[in-house]
TILOGU-936578 format. One record per residue: x, y, z of N, C-alpha, C, O in turn; residue number from 1; residue in one letter. Coordinates in Angstrom, 2 decimals. Each point is the difference from the previous one (the first is absolute). Example, Ala and Ser with C-alpha at 12.3 -4.5 7.8 and 13.67 -1.06 7.14 Angstrom:
BEGIN
   n.east  n.north     n.up  ca.east  ca.north    ca.up   c.east  c.north     c.up   o.east  o.north     o.up  seq  type
    13.19    -5.69     7.80    -0.89      1.19     0.00     0.90     1.20     0.00     1.04    -0.02     0.66    1     A
    -1.39     1.07    -1.38     0.82      1.19     0.06    -0.77     1.09     0.73     0.51     1.11     0.17    2     S
This chain:
BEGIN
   n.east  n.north     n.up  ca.east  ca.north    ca.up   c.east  c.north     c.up   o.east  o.north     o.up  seq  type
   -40.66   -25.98    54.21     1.26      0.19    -0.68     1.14     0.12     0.99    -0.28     0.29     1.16    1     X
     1.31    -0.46    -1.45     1.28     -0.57     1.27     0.99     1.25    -0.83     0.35     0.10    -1.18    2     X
    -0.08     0.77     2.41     0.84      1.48    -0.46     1.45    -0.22     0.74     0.53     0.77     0.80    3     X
     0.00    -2.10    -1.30     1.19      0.01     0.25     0.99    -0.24    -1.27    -0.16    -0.54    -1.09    4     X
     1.22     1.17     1.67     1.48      0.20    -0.77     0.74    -0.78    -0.35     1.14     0.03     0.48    5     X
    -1.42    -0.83    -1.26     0.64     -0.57    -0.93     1.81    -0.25    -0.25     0.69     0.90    -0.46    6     X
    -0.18    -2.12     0.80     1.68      0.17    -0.20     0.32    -0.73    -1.01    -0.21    -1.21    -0.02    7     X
     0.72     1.82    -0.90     0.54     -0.70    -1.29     0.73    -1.13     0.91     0.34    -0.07     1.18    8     X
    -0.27    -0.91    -2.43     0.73     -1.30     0.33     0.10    -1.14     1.12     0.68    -1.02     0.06    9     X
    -2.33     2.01     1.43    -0.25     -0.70     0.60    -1.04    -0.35     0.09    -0.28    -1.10     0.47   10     X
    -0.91     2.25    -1.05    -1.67     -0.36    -0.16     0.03    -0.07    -2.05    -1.01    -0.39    -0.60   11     X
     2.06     0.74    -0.04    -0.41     -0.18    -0.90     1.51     0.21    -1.09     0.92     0.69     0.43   12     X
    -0.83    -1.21    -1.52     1.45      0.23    -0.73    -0.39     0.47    -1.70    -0.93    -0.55    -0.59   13     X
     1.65     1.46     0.04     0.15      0.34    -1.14     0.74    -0.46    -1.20     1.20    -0.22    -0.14   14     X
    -2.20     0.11    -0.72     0.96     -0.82    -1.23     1.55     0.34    -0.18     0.33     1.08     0.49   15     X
     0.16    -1.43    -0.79     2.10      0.58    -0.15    -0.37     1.70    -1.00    -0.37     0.12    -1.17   16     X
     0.60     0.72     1.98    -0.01      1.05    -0.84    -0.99     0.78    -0.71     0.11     0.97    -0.75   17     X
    -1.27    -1.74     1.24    -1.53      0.65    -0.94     0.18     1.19     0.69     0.26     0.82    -0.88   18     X
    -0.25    -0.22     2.04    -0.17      1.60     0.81     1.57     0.67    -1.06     0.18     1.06     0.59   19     X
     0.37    -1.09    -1.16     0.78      0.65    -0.88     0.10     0.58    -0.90    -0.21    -0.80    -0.91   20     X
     0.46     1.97     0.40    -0.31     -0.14    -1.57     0.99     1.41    -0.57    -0.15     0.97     0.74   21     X
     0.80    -0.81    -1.54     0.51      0.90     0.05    -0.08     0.79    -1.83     0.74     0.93    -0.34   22     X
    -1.74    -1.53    -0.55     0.14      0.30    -1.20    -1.77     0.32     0.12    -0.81    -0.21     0.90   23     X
     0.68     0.90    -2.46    -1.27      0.55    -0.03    -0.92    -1.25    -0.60    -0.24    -0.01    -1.21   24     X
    -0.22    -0.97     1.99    -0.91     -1.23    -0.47    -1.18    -0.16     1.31    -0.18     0.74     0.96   25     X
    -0.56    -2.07    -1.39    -0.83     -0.16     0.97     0.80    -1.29     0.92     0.59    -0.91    -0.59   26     X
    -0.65     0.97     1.85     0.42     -1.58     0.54    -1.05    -0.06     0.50    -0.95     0.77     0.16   27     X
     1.44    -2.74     0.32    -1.18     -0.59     1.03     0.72    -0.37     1.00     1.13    -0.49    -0.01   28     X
    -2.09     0.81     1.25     0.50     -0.22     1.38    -0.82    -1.82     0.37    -1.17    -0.26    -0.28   29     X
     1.75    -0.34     0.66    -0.81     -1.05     1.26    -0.15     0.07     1.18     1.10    -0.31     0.47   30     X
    -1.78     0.52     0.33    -0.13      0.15     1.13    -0.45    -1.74     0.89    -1.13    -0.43    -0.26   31     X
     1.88    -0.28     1.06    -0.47     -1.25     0.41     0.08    -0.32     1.27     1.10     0.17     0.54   32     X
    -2.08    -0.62     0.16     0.14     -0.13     0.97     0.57    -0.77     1.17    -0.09    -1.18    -0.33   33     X
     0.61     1.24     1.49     1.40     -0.53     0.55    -0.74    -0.46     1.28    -1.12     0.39     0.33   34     X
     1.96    -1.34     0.41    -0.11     -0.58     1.10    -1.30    -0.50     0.46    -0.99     0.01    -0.73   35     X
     0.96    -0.44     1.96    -1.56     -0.76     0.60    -1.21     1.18     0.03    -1.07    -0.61     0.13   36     X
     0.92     1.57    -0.18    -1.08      0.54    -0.40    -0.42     0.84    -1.90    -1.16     0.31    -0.24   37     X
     1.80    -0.19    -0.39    -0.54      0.64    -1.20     0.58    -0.99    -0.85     1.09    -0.55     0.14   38     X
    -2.11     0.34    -1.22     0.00     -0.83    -1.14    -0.48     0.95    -1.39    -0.48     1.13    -0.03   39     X
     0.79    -1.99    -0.99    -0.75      1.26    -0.99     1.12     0.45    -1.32     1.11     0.16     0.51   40     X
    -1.08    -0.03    -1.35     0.85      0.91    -0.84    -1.19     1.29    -0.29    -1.20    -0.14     0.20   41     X
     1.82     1.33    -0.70    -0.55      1.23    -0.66     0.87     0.49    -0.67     1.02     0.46     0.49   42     X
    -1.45    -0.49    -2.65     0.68      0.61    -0.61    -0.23     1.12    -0.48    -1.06     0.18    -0.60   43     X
     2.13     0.98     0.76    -0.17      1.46    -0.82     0.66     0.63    -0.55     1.11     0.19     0.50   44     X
    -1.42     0.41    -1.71     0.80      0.46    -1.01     0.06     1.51     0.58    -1.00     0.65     0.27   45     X
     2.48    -0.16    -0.12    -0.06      1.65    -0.04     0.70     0.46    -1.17     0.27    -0.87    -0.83   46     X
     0.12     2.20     0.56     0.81      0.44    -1.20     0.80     1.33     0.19    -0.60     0.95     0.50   47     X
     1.99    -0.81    -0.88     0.93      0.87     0.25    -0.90     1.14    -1.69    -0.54    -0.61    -0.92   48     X
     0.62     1.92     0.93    -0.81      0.43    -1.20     1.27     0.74    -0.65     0.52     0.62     0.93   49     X
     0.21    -0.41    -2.07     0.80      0.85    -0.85    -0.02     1.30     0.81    -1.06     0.52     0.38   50     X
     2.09    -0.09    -0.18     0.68      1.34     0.72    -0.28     0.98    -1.28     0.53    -0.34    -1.06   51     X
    -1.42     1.68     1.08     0.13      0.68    -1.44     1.22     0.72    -0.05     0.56     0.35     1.04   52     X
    -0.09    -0.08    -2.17     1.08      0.83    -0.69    -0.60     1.59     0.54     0.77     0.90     0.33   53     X
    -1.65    -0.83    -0.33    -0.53      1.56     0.26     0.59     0.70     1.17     0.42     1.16    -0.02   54     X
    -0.42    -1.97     1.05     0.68      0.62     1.16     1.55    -0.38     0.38     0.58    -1.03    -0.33   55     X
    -0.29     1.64     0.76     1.34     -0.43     1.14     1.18    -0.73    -1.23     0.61    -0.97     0.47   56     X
    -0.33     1.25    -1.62     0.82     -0.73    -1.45     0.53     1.31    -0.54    -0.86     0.87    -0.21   57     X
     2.00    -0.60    -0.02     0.48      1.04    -0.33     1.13    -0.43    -0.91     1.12    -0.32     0.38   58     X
    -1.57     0.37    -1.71     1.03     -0.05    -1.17     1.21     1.21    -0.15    -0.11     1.22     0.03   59     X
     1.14    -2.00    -0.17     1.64      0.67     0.23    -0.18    -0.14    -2.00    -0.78    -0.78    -0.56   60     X
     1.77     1.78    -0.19     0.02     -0.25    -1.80     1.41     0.70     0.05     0.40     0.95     0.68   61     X
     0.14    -1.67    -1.55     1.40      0.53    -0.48     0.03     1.60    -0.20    -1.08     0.55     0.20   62     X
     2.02     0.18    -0.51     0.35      0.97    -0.41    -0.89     0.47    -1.18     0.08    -0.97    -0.75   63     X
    -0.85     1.83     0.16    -0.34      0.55    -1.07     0.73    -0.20    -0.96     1.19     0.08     0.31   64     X
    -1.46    -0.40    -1.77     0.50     -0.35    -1.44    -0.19     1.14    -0.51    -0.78     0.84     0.44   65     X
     1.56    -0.73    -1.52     0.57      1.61    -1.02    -0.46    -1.14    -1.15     0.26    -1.19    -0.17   66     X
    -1.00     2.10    -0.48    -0.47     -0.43    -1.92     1.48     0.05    -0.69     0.92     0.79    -0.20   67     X
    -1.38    -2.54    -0.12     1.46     -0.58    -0.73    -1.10    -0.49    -1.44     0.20    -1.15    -0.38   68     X
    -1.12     1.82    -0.27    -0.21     -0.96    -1.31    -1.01    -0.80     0.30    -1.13     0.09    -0.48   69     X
     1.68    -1.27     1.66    -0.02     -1.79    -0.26    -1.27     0.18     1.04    -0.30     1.06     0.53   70     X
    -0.23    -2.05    -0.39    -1.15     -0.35     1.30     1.15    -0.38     1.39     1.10    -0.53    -0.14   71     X
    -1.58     0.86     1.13     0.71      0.40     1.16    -0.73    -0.97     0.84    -1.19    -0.19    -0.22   72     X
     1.93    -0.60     1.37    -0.93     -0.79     1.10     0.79     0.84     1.61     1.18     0.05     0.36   73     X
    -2.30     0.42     0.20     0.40      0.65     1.17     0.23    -1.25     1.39    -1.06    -0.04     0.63   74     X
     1.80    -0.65    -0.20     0.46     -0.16     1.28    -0.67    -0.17     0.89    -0.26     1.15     0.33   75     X
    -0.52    -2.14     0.70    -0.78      0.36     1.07     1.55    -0.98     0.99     0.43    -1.15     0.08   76     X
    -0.04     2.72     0.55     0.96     -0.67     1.27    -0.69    -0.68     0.95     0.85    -0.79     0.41   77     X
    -1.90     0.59     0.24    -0.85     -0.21     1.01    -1.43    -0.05     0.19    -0.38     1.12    -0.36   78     X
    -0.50    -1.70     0.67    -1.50      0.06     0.21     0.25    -0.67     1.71     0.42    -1.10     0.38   79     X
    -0.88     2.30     0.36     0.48     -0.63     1.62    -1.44     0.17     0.72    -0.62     1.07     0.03   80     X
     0.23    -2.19     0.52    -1.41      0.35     1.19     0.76     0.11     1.00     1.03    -0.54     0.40   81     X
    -2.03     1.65     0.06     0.78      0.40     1.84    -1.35    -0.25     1.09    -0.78     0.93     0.19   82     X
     0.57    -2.19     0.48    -0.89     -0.45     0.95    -0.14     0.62     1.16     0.98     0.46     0.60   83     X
    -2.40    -0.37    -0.09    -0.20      0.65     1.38     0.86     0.18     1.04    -0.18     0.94     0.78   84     X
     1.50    -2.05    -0.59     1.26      0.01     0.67     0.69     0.55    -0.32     0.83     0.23     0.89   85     X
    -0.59     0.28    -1.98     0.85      0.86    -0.83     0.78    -0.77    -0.71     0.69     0.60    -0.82   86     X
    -0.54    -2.00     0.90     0.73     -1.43    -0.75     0.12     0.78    -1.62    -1.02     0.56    -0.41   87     X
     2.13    -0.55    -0.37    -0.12      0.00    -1.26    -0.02    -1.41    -0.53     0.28    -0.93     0.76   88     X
    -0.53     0.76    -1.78    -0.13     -1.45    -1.12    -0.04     0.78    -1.31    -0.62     1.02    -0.33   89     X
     1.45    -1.79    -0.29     0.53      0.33    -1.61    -0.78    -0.51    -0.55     0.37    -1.17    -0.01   90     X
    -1.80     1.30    -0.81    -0.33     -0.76    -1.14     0.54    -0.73    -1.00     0.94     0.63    -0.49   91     X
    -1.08    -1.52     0.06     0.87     -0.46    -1.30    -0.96    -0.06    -1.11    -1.17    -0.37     0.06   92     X
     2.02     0.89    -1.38    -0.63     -0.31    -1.19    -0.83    -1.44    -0.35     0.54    -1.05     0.37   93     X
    -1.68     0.99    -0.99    -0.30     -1.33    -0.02    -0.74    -0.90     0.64    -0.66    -0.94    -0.45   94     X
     0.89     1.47     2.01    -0.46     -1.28     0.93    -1.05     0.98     0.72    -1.08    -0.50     0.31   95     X
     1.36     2.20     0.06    -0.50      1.05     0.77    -0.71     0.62    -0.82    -1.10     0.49     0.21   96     X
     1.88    -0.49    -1.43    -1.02      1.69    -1.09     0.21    -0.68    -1.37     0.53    -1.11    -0.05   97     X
    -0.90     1.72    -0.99     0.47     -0.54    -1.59    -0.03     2.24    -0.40    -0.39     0.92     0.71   98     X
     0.98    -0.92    -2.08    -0.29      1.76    -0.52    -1.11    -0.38    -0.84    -0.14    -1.05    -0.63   99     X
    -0.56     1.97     0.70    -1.18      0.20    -0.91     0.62    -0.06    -1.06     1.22    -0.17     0.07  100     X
    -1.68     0.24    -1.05     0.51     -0.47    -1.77     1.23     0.51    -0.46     1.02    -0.69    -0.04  101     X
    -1.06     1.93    -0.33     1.83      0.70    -0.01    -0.46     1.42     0.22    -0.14     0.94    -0.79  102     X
    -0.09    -1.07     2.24    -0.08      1.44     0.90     1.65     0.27     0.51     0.45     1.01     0.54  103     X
     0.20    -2.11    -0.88     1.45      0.23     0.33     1.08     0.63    -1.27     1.15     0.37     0.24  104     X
    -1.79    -0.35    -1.63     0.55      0.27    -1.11    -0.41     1.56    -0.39    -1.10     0.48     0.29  105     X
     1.83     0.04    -0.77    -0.36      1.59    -1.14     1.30     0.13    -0.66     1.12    -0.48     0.17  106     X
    -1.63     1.26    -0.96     1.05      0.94    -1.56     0.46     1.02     0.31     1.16     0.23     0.34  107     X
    -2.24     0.65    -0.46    -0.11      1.38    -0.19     0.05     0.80     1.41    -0.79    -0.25     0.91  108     X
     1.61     1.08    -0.85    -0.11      0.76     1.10    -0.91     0.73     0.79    -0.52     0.94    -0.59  109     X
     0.07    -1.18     2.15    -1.30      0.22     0.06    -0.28    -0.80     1.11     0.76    -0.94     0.24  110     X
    -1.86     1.20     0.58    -0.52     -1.22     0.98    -0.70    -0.95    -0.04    -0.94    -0.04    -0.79  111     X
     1.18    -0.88     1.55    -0.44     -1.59    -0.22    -0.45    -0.19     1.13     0.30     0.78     0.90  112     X
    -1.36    -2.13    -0.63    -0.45     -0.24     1.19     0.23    -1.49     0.48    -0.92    -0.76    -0.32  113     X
     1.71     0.32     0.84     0.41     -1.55     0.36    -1.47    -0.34     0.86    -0.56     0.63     0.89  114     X
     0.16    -2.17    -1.74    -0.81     -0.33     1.35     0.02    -1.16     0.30    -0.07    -0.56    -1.10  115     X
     0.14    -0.45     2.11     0.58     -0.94     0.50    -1.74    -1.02     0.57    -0.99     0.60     0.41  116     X
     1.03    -1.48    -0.49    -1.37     -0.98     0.71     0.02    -0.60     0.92    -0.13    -1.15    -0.42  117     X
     0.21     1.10     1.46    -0.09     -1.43     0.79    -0.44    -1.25    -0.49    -0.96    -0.33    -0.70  118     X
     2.06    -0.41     1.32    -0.62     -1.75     0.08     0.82    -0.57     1.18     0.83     0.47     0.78  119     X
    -1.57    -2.02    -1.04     0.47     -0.47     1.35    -0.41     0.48     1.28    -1.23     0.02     0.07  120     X
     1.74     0.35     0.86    -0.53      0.58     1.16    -0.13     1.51     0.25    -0.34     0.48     1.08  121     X
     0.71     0.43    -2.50    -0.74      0.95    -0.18    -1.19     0.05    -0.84    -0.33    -1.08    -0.50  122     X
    -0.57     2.36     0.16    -0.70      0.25    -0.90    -0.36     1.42    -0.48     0.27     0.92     0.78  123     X
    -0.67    -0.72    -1.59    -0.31      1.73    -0.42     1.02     0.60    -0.81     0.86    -0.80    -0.37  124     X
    -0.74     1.94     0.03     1.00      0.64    -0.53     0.75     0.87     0.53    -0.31     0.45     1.11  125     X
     1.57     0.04    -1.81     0.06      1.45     0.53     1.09     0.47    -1.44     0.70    -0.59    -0.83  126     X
    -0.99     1.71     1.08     1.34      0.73    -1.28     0.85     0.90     1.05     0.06     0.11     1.22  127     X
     0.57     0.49    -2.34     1.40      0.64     0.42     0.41     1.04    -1.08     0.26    -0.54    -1.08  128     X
    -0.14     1.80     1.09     0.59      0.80    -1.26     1.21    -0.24    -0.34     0.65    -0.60     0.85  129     X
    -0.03     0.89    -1.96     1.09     -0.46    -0.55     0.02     1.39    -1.48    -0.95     0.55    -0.55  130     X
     2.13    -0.43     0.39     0.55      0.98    -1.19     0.96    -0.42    -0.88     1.11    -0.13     0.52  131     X
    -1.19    -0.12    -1.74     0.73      0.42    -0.69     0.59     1.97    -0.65    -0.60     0.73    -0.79  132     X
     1.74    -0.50     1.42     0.61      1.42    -0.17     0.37    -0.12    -1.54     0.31    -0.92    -0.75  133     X
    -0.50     2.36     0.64     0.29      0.68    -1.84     1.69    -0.19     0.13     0.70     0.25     0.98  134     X
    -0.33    -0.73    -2.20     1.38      0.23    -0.33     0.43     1.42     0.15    -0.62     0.93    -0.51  135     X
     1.70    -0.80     1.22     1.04      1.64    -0.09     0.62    -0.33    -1.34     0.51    -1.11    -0.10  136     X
    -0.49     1.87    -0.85     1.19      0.11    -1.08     0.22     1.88     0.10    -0.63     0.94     0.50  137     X
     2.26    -1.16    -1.56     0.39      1.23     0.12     0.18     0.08    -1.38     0.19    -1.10    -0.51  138     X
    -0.19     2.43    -0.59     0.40     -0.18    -1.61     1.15     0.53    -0.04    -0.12     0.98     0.73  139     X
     1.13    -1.00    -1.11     1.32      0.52    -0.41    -0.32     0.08    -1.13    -1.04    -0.44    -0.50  140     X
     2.08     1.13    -0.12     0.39      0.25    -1.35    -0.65     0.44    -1.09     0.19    -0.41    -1.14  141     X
    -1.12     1.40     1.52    -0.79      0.48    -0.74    -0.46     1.41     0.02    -0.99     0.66     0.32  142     X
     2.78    -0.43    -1.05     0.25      1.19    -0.41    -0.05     0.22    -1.39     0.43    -0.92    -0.70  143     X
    -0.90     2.03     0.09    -0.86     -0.63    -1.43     0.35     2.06    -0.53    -0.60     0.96     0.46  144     X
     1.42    -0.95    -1.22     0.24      1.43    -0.74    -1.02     0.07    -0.55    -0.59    -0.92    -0.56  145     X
     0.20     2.27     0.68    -1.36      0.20    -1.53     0.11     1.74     0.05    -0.02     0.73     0.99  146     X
     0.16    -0.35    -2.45    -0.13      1.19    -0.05    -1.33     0.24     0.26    -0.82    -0.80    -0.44  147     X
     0.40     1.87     1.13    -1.30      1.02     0.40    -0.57     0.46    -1.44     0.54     0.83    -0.73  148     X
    -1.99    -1.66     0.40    -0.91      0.47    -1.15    -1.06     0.37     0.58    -0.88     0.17    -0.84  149     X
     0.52     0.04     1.93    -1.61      0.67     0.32    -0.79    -1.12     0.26    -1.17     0.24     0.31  150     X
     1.63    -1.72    -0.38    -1.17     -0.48     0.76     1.02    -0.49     1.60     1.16     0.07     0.41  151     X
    -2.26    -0.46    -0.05     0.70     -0.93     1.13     0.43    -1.43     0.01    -0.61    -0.87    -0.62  152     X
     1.67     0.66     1.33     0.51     -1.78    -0.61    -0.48    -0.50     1.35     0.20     0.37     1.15  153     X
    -1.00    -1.52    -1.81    -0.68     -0.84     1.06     0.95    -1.22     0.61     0.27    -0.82    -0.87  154     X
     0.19     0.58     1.93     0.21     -1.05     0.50     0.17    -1.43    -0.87     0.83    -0.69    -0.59  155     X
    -2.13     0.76     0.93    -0.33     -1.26    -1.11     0.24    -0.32    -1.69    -0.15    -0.99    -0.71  156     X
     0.46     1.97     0.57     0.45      0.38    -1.67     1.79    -0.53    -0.20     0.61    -0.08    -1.07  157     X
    -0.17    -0.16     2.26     1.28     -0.23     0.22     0.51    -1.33    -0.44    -0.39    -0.95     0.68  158     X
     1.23     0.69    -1.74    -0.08     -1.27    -0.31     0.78    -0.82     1.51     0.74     0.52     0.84  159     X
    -1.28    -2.03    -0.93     0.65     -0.63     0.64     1.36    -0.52     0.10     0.30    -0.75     0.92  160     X
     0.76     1.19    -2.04     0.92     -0.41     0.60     0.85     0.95     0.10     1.18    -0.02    -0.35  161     X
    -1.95     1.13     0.96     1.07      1.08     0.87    -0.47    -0.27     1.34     0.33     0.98     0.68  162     X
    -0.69    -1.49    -0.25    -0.15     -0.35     1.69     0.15    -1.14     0.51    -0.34    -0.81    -0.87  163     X
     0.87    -0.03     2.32     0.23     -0.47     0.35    -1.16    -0.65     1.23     0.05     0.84     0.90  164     X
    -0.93    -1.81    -0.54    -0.79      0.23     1.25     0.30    -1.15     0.59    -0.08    -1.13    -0.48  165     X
     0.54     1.55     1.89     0.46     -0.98     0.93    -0.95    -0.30     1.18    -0.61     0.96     0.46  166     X
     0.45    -1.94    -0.03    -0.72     -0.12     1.29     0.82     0.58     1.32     1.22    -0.05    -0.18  167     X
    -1.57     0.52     1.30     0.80      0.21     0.97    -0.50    -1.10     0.94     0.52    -0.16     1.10  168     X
């Protein structure tokens, strides 16, 4: 066997770009051989593998939502990977992640759990907490005369249109 070192483009040349690859697929390399001593092609497939969501992906979410009634969609400002260099890269909707079904939607006030999938050159999941906050209201106007008979006047016994309830 001959334990010598090899010079691209003078004992041997590479297909245009097969040693490249920068997305999560398989390529093929050619390897062929160059000048008066090596002859030969050798083909091989290598593969870049999906980066998981599990590590190093840190979902940014809008501000917390206050219970309005209606179904609410919370905001994702950001889904950012931060690489061994410390390089950030912005995911994009679509092409990086998709939302799980409507982990991005709620009503009722209370916590929710966003969860996001990889695709493309990610994979896996990850979630993120998220809140919908209780409405503040205040009641005015529910000042209500009643002469004193021995029971107690309940709150709730109060008709409604002596009070006023506002959201703050």
């Amino acid at each position: 066997y001959l334990t010598n070192t090899l010079v691209k483009d003078t004992d041997f040349t590479l297909t245009a770009n097969s040693d490249k690859g920068t997305d999560a697929e398989e390529y093929t390399i050619r390897i062929s051989g160059a000048g008066t001593n090596y002859t030969g092609d050798l083909t091989k497939t290598w593969t870049i593998a999906p980066k998981s969501l599990a590590s190093d992906v840190v979902i940014s979410l809008d501000v917390d939502l206050t219970y309005s009634g209606v179904e609410q969609t919370i905001s994702i400002v950001s889904v950012v990977f931060t690489n061994a260099s410390s390089q950030t890269f912005n995911l994009a909707s679509a092409t990086d992640y998709t939302i799980s079904a409507t982990t991005d939607k709620g009503v009722a006030a209370g916590g929710y759990t966003l969860t996001i999938l990889g695709v493309g050159n990610y994979t896996g999941e990850l979630s993120k907490a998220w809140n919908i906050n209780k409405l503040a209201v205040t009641i005015d106007g529910a000042h209500v005369s009643n002469t004193y008979d021995g029971n107690t006047l309940l709150f709730q016994n109060i008709a409604s249109e002596h009070m006023n309830l506002h959201a703050n």
